[in-house]
C-alpha positions in Angstrom: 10.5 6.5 11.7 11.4 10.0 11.9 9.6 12.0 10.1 9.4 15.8 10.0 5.7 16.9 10.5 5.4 18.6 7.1 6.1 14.9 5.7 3.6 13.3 8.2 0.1 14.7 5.6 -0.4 10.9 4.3 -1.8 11.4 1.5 -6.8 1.4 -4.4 -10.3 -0.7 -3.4 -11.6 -2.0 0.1 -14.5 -2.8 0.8 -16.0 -0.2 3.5 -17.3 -1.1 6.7 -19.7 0.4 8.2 -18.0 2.8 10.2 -16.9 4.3 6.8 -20.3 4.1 4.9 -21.7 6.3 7.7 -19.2 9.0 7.1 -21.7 9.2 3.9 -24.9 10.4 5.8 -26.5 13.2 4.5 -26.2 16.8 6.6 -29.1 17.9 7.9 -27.9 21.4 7.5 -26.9 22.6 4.0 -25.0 25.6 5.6 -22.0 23.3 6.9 -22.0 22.2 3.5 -21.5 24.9 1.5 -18.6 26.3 4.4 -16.6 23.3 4.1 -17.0 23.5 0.3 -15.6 27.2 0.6 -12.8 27.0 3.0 -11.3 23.9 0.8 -11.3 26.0 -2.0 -9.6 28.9 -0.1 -7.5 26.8 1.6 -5.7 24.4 -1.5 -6.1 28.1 -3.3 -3.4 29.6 -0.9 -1.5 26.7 -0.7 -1.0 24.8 -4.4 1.5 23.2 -3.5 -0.2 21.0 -0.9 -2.9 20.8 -3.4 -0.8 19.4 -6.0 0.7 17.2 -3.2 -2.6 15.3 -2.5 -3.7 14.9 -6.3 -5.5 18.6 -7.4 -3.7 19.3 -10.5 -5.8 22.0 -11.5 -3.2 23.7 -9.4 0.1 22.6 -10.7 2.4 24.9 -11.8 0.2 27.8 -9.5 2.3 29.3 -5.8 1.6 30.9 -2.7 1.5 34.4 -2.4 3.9 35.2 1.0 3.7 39.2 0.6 2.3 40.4 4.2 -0.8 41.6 2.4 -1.7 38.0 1.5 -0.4 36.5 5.0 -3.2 39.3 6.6 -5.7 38.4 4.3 -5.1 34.3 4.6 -4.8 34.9 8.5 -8.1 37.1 8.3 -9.7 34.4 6.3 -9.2 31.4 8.6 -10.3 33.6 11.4 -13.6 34.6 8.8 -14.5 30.7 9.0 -14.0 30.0 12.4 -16.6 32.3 13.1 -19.0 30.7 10.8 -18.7 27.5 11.8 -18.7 28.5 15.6 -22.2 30.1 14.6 -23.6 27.1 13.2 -26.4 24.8 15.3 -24.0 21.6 15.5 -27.8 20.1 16.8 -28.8 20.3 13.7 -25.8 17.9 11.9 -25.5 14.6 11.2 -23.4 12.4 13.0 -21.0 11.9 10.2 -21.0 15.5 9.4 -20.2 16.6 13.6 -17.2 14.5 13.5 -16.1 16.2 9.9 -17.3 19.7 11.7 -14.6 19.2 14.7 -11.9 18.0 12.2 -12.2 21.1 10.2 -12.8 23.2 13.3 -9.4 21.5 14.6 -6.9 22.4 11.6 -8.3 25.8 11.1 -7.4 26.4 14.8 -4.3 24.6 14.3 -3.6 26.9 11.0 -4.6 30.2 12.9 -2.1 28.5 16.2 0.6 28.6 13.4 0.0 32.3 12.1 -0.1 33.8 15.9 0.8 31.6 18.5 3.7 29.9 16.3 4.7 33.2 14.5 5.7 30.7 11.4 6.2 33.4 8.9 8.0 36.3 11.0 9.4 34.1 13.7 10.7 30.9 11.4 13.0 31.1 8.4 12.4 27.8 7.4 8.2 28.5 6.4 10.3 30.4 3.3 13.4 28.1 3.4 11.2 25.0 2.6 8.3 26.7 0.5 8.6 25.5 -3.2 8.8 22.0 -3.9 9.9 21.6 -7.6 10.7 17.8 -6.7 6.7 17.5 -6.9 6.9 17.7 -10.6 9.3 15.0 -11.4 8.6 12.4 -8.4 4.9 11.5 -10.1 4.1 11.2 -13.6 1.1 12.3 -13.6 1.5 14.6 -17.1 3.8 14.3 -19.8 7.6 15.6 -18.6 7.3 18.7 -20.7 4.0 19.7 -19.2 5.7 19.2 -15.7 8.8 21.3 -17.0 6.4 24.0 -17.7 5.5 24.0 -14.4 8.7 23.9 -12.6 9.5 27.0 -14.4 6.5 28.6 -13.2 7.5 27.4 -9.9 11.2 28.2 -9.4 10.3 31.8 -10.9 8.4 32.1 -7.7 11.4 31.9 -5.8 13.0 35.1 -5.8 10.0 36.6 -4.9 9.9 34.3 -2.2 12.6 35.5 -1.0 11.7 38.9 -0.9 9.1 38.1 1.2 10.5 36.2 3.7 13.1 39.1 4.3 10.2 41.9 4.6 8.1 39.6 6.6 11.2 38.1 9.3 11.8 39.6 12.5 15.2 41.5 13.1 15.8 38.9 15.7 15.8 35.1 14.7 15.9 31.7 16.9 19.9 30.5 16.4 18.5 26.7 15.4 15.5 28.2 13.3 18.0 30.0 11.3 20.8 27.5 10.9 17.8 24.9 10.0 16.8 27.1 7.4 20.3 27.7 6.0 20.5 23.6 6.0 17.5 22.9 4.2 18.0 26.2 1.4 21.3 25.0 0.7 20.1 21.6 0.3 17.5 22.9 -1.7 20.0 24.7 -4.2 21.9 21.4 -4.0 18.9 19.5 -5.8 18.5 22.3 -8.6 22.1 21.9 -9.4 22.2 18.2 -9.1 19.0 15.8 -9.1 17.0 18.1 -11.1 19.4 18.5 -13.7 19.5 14.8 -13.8 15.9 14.0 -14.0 15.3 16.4 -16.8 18.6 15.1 -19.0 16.1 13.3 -21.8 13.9 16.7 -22.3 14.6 17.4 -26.5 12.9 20.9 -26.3 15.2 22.7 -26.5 13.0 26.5 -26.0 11.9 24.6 -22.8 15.0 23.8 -21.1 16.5 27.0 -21.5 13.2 28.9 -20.2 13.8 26.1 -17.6 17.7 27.1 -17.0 16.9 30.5 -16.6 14.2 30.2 -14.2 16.6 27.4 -12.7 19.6 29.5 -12.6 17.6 32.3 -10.5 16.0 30.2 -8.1 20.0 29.0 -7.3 20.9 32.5 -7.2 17.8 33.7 -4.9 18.7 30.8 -3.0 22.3 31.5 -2.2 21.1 35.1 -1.8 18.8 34.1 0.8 21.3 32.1 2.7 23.9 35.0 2.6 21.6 36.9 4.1 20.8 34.5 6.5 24.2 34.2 8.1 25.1 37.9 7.5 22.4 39.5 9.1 20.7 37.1 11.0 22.9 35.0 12.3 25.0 37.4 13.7 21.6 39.3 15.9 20.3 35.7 16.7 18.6 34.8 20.1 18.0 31.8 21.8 14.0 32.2 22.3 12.6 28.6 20.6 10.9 28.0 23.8 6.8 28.7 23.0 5.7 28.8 26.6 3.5 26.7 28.9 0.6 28.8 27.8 0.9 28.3 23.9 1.9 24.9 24.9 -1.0 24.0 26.4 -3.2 25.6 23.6 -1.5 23.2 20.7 -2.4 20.2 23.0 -6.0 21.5 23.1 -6.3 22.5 19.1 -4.5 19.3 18.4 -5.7 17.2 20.0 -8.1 18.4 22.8 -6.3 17.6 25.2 -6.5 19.5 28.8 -4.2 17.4 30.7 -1.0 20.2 32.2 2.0 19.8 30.9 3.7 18.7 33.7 1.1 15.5 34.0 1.7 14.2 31.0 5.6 15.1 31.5 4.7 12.9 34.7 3.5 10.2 32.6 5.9 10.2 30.3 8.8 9.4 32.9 6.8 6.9 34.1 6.6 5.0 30.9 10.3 6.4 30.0 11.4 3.7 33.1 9.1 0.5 31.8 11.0 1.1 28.6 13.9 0.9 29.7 13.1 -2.0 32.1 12.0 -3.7 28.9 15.3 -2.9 27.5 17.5 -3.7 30.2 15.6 -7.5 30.3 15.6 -7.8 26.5 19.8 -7.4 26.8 20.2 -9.7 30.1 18.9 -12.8 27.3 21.1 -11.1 24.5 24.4 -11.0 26.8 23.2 -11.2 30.6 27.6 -10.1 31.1 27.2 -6.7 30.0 25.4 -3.7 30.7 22.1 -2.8 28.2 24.1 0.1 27.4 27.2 -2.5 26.0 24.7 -4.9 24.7 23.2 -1.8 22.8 26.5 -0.6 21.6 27.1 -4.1 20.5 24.0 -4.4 18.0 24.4 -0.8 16.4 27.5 -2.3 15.0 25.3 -5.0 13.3 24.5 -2.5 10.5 24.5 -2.4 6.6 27.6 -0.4 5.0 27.0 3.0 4.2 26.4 1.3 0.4 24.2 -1.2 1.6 21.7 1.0 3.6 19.0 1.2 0.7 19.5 -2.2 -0.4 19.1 -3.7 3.2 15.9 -1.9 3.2 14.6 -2.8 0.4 15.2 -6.4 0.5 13.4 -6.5 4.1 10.3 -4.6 2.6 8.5 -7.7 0.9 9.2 -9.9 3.8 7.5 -7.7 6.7 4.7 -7.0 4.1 4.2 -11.0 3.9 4.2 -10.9 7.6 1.0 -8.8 7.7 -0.7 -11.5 5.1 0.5 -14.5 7.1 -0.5 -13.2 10.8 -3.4 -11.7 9.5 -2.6 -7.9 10.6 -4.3 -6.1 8.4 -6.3 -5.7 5.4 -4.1 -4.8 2.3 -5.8 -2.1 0.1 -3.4 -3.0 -3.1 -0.6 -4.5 -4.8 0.8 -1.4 -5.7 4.7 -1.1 -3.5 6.1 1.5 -2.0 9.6 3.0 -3.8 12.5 3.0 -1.5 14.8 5.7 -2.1 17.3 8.2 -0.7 15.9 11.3 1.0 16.2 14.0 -1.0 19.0 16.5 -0.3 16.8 19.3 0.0 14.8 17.2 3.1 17.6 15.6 4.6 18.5 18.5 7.6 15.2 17.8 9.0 14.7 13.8 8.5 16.2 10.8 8.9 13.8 8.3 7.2 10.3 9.2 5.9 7.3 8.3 3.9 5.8 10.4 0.7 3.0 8.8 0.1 0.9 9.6 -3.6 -2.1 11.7 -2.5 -5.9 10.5 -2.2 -7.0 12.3 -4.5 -4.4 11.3 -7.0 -6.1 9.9 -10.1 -2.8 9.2 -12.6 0.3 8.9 -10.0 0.9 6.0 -8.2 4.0 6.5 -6.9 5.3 6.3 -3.4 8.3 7.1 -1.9 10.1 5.5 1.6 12.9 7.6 2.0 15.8 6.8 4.1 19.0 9.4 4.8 21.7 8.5 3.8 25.6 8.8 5.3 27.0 12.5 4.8 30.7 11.9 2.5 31.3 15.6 4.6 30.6 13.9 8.0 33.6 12.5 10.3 34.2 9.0 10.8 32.4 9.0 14.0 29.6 11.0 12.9 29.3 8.1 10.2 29.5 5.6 12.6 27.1 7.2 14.7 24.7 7.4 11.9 24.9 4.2 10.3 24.6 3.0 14.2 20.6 3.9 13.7 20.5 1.5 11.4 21.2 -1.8 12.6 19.1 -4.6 10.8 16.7 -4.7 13.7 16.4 -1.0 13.8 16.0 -0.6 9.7 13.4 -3.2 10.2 11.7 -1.4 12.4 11.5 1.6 10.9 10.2 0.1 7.4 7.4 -1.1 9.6 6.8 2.6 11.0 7.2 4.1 7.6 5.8 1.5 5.2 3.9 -2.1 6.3 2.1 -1.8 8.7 2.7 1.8 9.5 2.6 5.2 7.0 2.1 3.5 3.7 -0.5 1.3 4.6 -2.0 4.5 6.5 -2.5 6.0 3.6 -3.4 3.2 1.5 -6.2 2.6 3.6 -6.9 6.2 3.5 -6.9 6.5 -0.4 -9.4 3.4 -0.4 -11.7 4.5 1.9 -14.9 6.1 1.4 -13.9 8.9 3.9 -15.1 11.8 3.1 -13.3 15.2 1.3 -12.0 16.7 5.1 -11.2 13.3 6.7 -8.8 12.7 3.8 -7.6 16.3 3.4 -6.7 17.4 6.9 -4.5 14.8 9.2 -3.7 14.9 12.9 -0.7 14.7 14.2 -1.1 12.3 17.4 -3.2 10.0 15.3 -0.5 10.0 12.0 2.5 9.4 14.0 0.9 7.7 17.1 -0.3 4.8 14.4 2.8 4.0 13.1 4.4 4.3 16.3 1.9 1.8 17.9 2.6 -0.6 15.0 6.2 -1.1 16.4 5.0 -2.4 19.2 2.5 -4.3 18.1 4.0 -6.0 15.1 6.8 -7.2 18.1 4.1 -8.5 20.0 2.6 -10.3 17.1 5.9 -12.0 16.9 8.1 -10.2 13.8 11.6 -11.4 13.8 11.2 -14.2 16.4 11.9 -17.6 14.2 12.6 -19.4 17.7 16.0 -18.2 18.3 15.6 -16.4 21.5 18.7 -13.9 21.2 17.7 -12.9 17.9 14.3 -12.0 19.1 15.3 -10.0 22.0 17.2 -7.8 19.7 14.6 -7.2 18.0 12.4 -6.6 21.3 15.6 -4.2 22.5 15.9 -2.6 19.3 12.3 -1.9 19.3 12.3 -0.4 22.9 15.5 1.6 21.8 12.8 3.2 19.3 10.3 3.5 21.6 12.6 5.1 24.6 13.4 7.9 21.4 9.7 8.7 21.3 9.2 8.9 24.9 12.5 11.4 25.0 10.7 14.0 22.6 7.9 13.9 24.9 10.2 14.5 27.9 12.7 16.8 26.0 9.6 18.8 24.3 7.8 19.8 27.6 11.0 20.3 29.3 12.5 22.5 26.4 9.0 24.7 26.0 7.6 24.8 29.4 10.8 24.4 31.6 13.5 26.3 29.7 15.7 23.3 29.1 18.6 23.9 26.4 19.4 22.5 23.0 22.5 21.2 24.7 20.5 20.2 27.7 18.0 18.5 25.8 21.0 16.5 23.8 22.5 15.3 26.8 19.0 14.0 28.1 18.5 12.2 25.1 22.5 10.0 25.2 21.4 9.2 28.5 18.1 7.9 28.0 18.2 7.0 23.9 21.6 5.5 24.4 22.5 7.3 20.9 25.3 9.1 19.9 26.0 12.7 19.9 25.5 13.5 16.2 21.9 12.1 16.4 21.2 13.2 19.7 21.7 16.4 19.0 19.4 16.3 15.8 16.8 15.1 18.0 17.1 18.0 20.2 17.8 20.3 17.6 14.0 19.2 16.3 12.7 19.5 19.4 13.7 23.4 19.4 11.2 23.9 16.0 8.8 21.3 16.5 7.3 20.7 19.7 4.6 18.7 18.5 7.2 15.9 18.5 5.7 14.7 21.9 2.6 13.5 19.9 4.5 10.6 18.6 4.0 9.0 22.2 0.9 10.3 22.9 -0.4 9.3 20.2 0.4 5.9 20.5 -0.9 5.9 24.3 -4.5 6.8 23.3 -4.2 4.2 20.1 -3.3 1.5 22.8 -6.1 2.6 25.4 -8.6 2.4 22.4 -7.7 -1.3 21.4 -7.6 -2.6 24.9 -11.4 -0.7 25.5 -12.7 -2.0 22.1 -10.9 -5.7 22.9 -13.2 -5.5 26.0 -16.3 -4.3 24.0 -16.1 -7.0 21.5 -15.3 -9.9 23.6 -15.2 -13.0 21.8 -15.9 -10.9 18.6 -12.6 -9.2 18.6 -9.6 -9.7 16.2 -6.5 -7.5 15.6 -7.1 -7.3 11.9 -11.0 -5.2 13.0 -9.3 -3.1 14.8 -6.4 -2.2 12.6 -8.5 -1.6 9.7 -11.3 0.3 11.5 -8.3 2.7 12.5 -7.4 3.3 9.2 -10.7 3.5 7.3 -11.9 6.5 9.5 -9.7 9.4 8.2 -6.7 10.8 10.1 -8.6 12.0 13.1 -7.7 13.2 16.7 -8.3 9.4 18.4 -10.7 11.3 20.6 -13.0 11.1 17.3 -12.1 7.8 16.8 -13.4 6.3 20.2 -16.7 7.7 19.1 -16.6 5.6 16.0 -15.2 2.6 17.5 -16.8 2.3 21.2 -20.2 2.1 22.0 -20.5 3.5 25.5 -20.3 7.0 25.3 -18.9 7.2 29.1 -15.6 6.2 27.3 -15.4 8.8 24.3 -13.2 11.3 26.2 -11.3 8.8 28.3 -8.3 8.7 25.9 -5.3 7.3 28.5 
């Protein structure tokens, strides 16, 4: 449901239609070939741990290089390949091999966005804060443990140095929730080494290994702790309030994203337009659930229809086969395999920055087939209301809900699909944002319209309807809360305030929501996203007439890669008059 967007990359037989089959044409120009074939290679070669992520274990155990000689030379690089693709004839390509030209074109403007416009690794403690996964090595067995163990040590022995780098590289003057983010998700981060690791690794008999492994362990604690010292002694103290990128960067990460040229204040415009159906939809859903009290009471009401704090994961899980059924029974989608998705508690290193999530096993994963729905769990530190307010996310139509964002038909099955298709090495390797989160977003809405959780009783199946709109009013408040925060100098506190008027939430998660909003603008794309993926069914439905059927349409949006929907439209529609009219 809410998912940070370094979680959103979603990484097993179908039968491929043809859509798919023509991602297989051959180029007409050899010289795209060969680029793409270099950048991969220099881009999984600077990052490892991505590579090891989506299923490249000829990298495991390998890490980045943050020195500023190796961020100039990575930054250089991407710049190096823009140009040569820029150069190239795109006449002279393929079909199949334009729409892989503009996805590859897309992320490396995207990448070089984050290096200059973003200012991730000077700007943004929490690029060093969250580098080093070690949780990557004992989530999937794809090697024996003591392989793995081998290369945690080589991982967490990066650390330190890590560290050094992030405090040559970071300005003097740091955004206030960049820095307390980063703090949150270091200290959860020494948290797992201490705890979850240790755990995991209880049943290793080497004896040589493990203590190679608790020394390199034992550092990366301390570099840790160093790190966050630092953090709060020096930075915290000189912090500044500038999170805001601008109207001008703004507008570039719509266009690089996904090329978009829309102002921001139109699709603000837009936004609060939709931002009042919703809640019309709302306030009718709670007239049939109580028609004597306000939506805001009738809300309040169902939020206290949640699992204990013991019963979260449980709830979950015993939900999970029963929305997956749904799928088979209304015919929703295609269902790539048996294979189920692992419910499980986020970790403690990724719970400052998520509330639930999916990890799904990468496509090009050959051994591992596990995947992982995460959900956060209650804080023991947190107050009673805090608790309350937090457990209040998860009523049983709301947990429902989000399984079907993260898992059936949403993330999971994304990536399913993905890992069965025939796409080709970039549409599997490099996702976009709008179409990642705007998927699973759409699938809320249109698993309620297919009928989930109505069984005939009318009040139960407006609280699911509410509880879905609830979801979707949160989507449409990033959008509001992201242009207003980086285009109209609205406040954290500002922003938290907008969101318990218009979420109907409580502080505590309000305030995340904000707080997310400060770091990750992109946030907006959850809506947007799911705007374009409607505006593309409803032109399709009318292409195909009497030839449509949900379950076409679904699949054909999942067999195609993890495009901008722009791309899509050209794979899906027919009259080119419609490609590049995505709302």
């Amino acid at each position: 449901m809410k998912s940070l967007i370094t979680g959103l990359l979603l990484i097993i037989m179908v039968a491929c239609n043809q859509s798919s089959n023509n991602n297989q044409t051959t180029t007409k120009d050899s010289s795209f070939t060969s680029i793409t074939n270099d950048f991969i290679n220099g881009y999984l070669a600077w990052r490892p741990m991505l590579a090891v992520a989506v299923g490249f274990h000829e990298y495991d155990g390998k890490n980045s290089d943050y020195s500023k000689a190796s961020l100039d030379k990575e930054l250089n690089r991407l710049h190096s390949f823009k140009d040569k693709l820029e150069a190239l004839d795109t006449a002279k390509l393929s079909a199949a091999d334009f729409y892989d030209y503009r996805i590859l074109l897309s992320a490396i403007n995207g990448e070089i966005f984050n290096f200059e416009n973003m200012k991730s690794y000077t700007h943004n403690p929490m690029a060093y804060a969250g580098a080093v996964d070690v949780s990557l090595y004992i989530k999937r067995n794809f090697a024996p443990l003591d392989e793995r163990v081998k290369d945690m040590i080589a991982s967490e022995q990066a650390i330190p140095a890590l560290v050094v780098a992030a405090k040559k590289n970071l300005d003097d003057s740091l955004p206030k929730p960049y820095i307390e983010t980063a703090i949150s998700i270091a200290n959860g981060n020494m948290d797992f080494l201490k705890g979850d690791l240790l755990l995991a690794l209880k049943d290793v008999k080497d004896s040589a290994l493990m203590k190679s492994f608790t020394a390199a362990n034992d550092s990366a604690i301390a570099a840790y702790k160093d790190f966050v010292n630092w953090l709060q002694k020096e930075k915290l103290p000189k912090a500044n309030a500038a999170y805001s990128i601008g109207e001008d960067n703004y507008k570039k990460m719509l266009l690089n994203d996904e090329g978009i040229t829309m102002a921001p204040e139109q699709i603000l415009a837009i936004g609060l337009q939709e931002l009042k159906k919703e809640q019309q939809r709302f306030n009718d859903a709670a007239k049939i659930i109580n028609p004597n009290k306000t939506p805001e009471q009738v809300h309040a009401d169902i939020q206290k229809e949640h699992p204990s704090a013991d019963s979260l994961i449980p709830t979950a899980k015993q939900h999970l086969e029963m929305i997956r059924q749904f799928l088979i029974d209304k015919q929703i989608c295609t269902i790539p395999s048996e294979v189920r998705v692992l419910v499980k508690e986020t970790p403690q290193f990724a719970r400052a920055t998520s509330t639930a999530s999916m990890d799904m096993v990468g496509p090009f994963e050959k051994k591992a087939t596990e995947s992982y729905y995460y959900i956060t769990p209650v804080d023991a530190s947190w107050t009673a209301k805090q608790k309350e307010d937090w457990l209040g996310q998860f009523d049983y139509y709301t947990t429902d809900n989000i399984t079907i964002h993260e898992a059936y038909p949403g993330h999971y099955m994304q990536g399913l699909h993905l890992n069965a298709s025939s796409a080709t090495k970039i549409e599997k390797l490099f996702g976009n944002y709008a179409y990642i989160e705007g998927w699973a977003h759409y699938c809320e809405l249109m698993m309620n319209e297919q009928g989930y959780g109505n069984d005939g009783d009318s009040v139960k199946a407006a609280k699911y309807r509410m509880m879905q709109s609830g979801d979707a009013l949160l989507r449409l408040c990033r959008l509001c809360v992201s242009i207003k925060m980086h285009c109209q100098g609205m406040t954290i506190e500002e922003g938290t305030k907008f969101l318990m008027d218009n979420w109907y939430q409580g502080e505590k998660p309000s305030y995340q929501e904000a707080l997310r909003g400060s770091f990750d603008p992109g946030y907006l794309f959850y809506t947007l996203g799911k705007l374009e993926i409607l505006k593309l069914r409803n032109d399709y439905m009318q292409q195909q007439g009497s030839k449509y059927s949900l379950k076409d349409f679904n699949d054909k949006m999942m067999d195609n890669g993890m495009p901008p929907v722009r791309l899509l439209r050209e794979r899906l529609l027919t009259n080119k008059t419609k490609w590049n009219d995505v709302l």
